[in-house]
N, C-alpha and C positions, 0 to 999 in steps of 0.2 A: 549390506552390500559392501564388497571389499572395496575402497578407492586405492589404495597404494598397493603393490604387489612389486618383490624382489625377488632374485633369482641371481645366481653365481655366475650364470652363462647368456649370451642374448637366444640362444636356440631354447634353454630352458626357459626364461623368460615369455619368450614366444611362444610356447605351448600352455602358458599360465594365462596368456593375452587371449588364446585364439586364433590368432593372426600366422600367417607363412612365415616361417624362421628362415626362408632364401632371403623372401623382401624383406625383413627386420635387419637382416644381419648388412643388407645391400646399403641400407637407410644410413643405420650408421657409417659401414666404409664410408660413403658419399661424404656425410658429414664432416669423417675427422681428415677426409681430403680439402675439403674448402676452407674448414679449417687452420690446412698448412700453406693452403696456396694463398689465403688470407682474400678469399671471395666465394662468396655465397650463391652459387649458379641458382638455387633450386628458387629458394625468396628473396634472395637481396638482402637477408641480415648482416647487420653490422659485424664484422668478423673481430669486432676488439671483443664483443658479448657472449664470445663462442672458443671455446676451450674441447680438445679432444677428446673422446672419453677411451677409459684406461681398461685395463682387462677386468673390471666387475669387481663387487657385486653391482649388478642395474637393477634400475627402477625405474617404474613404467606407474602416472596416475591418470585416474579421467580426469578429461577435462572437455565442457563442455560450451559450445555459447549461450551468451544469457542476456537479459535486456533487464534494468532497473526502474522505476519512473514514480516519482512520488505526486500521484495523483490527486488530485481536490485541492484543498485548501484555501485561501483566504481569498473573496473574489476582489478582482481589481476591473478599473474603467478603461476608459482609450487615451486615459494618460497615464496608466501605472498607477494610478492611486489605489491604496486598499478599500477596501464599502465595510460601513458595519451594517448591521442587522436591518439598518433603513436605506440600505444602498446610498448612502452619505462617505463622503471621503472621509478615512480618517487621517487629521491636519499630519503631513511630516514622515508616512507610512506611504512606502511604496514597495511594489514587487514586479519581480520580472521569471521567464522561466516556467518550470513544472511545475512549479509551488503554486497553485491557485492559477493552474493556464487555462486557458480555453476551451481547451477539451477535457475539462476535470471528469472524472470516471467513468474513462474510456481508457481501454489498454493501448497502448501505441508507443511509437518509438520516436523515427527522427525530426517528425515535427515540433518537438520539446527544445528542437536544438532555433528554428524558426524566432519560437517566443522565444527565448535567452537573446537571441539579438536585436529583437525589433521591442521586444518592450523594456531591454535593458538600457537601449539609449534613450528609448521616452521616460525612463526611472531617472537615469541617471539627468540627462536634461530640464526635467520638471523638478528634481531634488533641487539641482543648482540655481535655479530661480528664487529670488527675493521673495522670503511671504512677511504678509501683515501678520501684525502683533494678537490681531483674533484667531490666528492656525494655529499658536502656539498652544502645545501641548504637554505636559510635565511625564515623566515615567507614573509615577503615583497615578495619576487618574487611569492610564490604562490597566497597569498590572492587574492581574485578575479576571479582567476580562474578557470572556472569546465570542468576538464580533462572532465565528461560522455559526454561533447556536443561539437559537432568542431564549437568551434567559428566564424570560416570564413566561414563556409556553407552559412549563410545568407547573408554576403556581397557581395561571389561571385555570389548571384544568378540574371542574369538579366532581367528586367523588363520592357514587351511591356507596348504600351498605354494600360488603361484600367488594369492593373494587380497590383497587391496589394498581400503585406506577412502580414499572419497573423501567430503567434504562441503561444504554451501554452505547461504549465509546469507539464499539470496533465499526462499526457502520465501514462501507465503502467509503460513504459521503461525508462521516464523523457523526453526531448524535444520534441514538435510534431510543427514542419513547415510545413505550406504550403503557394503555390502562386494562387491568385483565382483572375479569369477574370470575370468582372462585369462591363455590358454596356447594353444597352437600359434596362435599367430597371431589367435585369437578372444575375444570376448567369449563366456565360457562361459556367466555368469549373473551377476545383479544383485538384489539384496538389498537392501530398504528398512530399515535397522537402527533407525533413529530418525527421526520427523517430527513435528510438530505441525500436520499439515492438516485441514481441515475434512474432516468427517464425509459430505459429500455427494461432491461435483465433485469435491473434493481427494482421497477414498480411490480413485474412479476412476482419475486419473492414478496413485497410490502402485502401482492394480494393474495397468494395464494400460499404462505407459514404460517400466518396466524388462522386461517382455516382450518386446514391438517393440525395445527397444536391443540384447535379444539375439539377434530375429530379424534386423536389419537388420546386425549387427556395427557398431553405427554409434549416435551421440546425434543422428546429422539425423533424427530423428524429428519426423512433427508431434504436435503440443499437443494436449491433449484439450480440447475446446471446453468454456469455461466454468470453466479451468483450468489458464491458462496460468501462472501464477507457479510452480503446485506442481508443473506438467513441462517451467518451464523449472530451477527448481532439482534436478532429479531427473538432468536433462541436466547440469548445471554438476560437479555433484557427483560423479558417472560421469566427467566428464573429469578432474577431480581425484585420481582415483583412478587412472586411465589415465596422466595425467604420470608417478606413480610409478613406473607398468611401466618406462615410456621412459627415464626416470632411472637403471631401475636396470639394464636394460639397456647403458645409456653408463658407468656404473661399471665 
């Protein structure tokens, strides 16, 4: 799909667009008039950011609106404190925003902008406060660590003949394990061991991809609509588990 397209004329232009080369050609006039009169009748832009345009070549891109929002993350409490794995604050860690808000994976927009202010002053306020000498905490003991996933989930899980952990980091919610049984040649079954998906869409996928991967002998399954992160990490995760076989097969 073309996003830039040039043309020597705004009429030629305009037939590259799609669009009426009366109205294109008006748009401009307009513009490099407000331009000279140094106001912007149409939006109120600033007229120091607008310069007239010249006799061509023009260029015309899409441009479209878009929303960004980085969902999930690290959960915090009703003072901005971060929680590790035991819903415990971690000492001297705080968060405000879309980073671990409240409505973690959920798509949405401006109430992203709500938490940035209301937990930024309880961040900021609760940071500022005097803590005892027991909150203190060193870089060293956390690095490495990520409170969003219990680490021991995977070790304690155990493992008949024939079963294999596969996992993967694209989850909606961030870690998706599973354990998949694979013998004569089949995917037997597939076991969601650990996820952090959403409650709606997301438990959807958790229950009904590893079904389909075991009817189909296969992760070419399609996504459940509305859910594609949590079944494409369900799929990644099952092939991870699957290299093992093959690995250990080649052993």
């Amino acid at each position: 799909m073309t996003k830039l397209v040039s043309a020597p004329t705004i009429a030629q232009l305009a037939a590259k667009l799609g669009v009426p080369a009366n109205n294109l050609q008006q748009t401009v006039t307009d513009f490099n008039h407000y331009t000279e009169v140094g106001r912007d009748f149409e939006f109120g832009r600033d007229p120091q950011t607008m310069r007239q345009l010249d006799d061509g070549p023009y260029y015309a891109i899409a441009a479209a609106n878009d929303v960004l929002n980085t969902q999930g993350g690290p959960q915090r409490n009703e003072n901005a404190q971060i929680l590790n794995v035991n819903d415990e604050p971690i000492p001297h860690l705080f968060g405000a925003g879309e980073l671990g808000g409240i409505v973690a994976n959920c798509y949405q927009g401006g109430g992203n902008l709500a938490e940035c202010l209301i937990f930024g002053k309880l961040a900021g306020e609760n940071a500022a406060r005097p803590k005892v000498d027991s909150e203190s905490v060193t870089a060293n003991e956390a690095n490495g660590i990520n409170d969003l996933v219990d680490g021991e989930t995977a070790s304690n899980v155990k493992l008949a003949a024939d079963q294999y952990l596969g996992s993967s980091n694209a989850g909606l919610g961030g870690k998706v394990i599973v354990r998949v049984t694979y013998s004569d040649h089949k995917i037997q079954a597939v076991d969601v061991i650990q996820h952090h998906e959403s409650e709606d869409v997301g438990l959807t996928a958790i229950d009904q991809i590893p079904q389909e991967i075991v009817a189909a002998n296969s992760t070419s399954v399609d996504a459940v609509s509305g859910a594609s992160a949590s079944s494409r990490a369900i799929k990644e995760a099952v092939q991870n588990a699957l290299k093992q076989v093959k690995d250990s097969v080649t052993n």
